[in-house]
N, C-alpha and C positions, 0 to 999 in steps of 0.2 A: 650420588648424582649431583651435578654442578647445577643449579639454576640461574639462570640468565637473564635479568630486567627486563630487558628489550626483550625477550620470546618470551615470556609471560604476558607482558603488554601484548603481545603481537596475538597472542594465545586469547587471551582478554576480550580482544577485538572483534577477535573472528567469531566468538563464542555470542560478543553481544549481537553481532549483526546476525545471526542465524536463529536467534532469537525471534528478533524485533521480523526478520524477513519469512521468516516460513508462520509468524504469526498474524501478519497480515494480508499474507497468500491464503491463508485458510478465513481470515473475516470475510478475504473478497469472495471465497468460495460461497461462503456461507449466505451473505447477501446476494450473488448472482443467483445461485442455486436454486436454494431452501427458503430465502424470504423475501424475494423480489415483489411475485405477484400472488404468490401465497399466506396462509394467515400466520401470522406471528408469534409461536409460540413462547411460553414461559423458558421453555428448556434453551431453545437457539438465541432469546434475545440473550439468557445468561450466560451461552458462552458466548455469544457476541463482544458482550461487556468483558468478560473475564481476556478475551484475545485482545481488544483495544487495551487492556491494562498490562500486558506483556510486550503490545509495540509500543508500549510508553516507557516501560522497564528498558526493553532491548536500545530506545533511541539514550535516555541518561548515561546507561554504561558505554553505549557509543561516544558520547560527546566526552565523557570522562577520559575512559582508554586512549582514545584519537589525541585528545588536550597534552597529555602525557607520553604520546609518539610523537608528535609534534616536537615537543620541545625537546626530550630524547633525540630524535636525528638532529633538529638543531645547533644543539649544545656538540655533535658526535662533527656534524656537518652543517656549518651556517648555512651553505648556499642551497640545500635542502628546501627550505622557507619560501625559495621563487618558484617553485617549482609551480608552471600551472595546471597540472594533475589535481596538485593539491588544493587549490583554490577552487577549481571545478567540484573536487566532491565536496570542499566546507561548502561552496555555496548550492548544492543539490543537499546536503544533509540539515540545511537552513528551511531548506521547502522541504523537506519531513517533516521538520518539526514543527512549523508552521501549517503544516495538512494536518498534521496530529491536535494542534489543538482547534482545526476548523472541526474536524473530524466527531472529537467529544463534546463540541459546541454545538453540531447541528443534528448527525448522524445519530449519537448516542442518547440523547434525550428524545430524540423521533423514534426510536424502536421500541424505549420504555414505554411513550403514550401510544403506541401499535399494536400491543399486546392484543391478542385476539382478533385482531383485524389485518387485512393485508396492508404492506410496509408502503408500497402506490400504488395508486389509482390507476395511473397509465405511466408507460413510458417515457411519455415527454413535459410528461407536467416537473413545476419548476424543482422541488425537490427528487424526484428522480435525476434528474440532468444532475444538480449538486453532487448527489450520491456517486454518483457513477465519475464525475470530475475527480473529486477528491480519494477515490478508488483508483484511479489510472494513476495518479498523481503517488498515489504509495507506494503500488506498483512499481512503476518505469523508476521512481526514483529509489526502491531498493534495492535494484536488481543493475541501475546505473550505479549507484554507492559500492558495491558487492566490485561489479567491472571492474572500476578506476582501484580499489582495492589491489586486486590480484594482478592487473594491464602494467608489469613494470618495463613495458616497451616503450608506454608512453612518456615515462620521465622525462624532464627535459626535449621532449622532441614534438609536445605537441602544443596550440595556445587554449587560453580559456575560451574565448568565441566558438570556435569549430564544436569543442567538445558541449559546450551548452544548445550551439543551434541542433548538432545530433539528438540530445536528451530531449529539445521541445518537440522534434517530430516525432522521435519514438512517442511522446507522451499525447501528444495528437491522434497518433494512429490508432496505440490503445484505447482512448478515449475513444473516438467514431466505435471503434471494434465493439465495446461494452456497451454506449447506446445501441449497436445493430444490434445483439446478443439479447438485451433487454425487450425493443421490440419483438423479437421471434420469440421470446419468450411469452409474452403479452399476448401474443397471437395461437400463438399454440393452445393458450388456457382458456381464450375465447373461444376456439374454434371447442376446446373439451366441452365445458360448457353449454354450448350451444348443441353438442351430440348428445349430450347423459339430457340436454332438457327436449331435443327430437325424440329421443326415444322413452324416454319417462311418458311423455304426452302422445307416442303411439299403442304404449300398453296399456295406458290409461283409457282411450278410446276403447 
């Protein structure tokens, strides 16, 4: 069997980004889920950590691989290099990596001190909001990084503007979408709540 540079790389690529993106689909789960407004346990904050250390894994071998296709078509094809495809996902794959490290700066050190207590208080308090920001933000922008990957319609035919004003609304919408999801989550657990303590206090009578 012949092995090929460039489909290795390209092989490479694919492997990082499915890493880095089905592991941060599953933290988001995990936080919407499992420890939004419920208690914190030892079990979920560990894999919370252990899933944050896998989208840090998947984003390195991203930057690597990519660094290395890069200059690969370059070198095959200079005019590759203007391509504004590619400049749209370096600069979405720049706000990964920059959410990745707000991510382990705010997110990751608040679940450790939450252990045994719920992760917020309320929905709209200031750390919730953060959470859920920088959650939409990993989101839209893996699943935009993943797009421009495989979109080779766009080559050459589309600019960076268009494609960045689309990814900030996507990432809008998602956002709003996770604060609502959050609230109705919030409200569900009050209203629970509030039934196990009506009826605790009816057979208590």
């Amino acid at each position: 069997m012949v092995y090929h540079f460039h489909t290795i790389l390209v092989l490479g690529h694919v492997l990082a980004l499915a890493l880095g993106l089905g592991s941060a689909f599953l933290a988001d789960w995990i936080v919407l889920r499992r420890l939004a407004f419920g208690v914190v346990s030892q079990k979920a904050a560990g894999q919370l950590i252990e899933l944050s250390r896998a989208v840090c894994a998947g984003l390195v071998l991203i930057w690597i691989t990519g660094a290395l296709l890069v200059t690969d078509n370059a070198l095959a094809a200079p005019a590759s290099i203007m391509n504004q495809k590619l400049w749209a996902k370096l600069a979405i794959v720049m706000v990964l990596t920059l959410n990745a490290v707000l991510l382990h700066s705010i997110v990751m050190p608040m679940v450790r001190r939450r252990i045994g207590q719920p992760l917020f208080e309320t929905a709209f308090d200031r750390l919730a909001i953060a959470s859920t920001l920088l959650g939409a933000v990993s989101a839209v922008s893996w699943m935009s990084a993943a797009y421009l990957g495989v979109a080779r319609e766009l080559n050459g035919q589309s600019n960076l503007g268009p494609i960045l004003v689309s990814y900030l609304g996507a990432l809008l919408l998602v956002w709003a979408v996770a604060v609502i999801l959050m609230y109705a989550m919030q409200e569900r657990r009050i209203g629970s709540e509030h039934f196990r303590f009506g009826r605790t206090h009816i057979q208590s009578s």
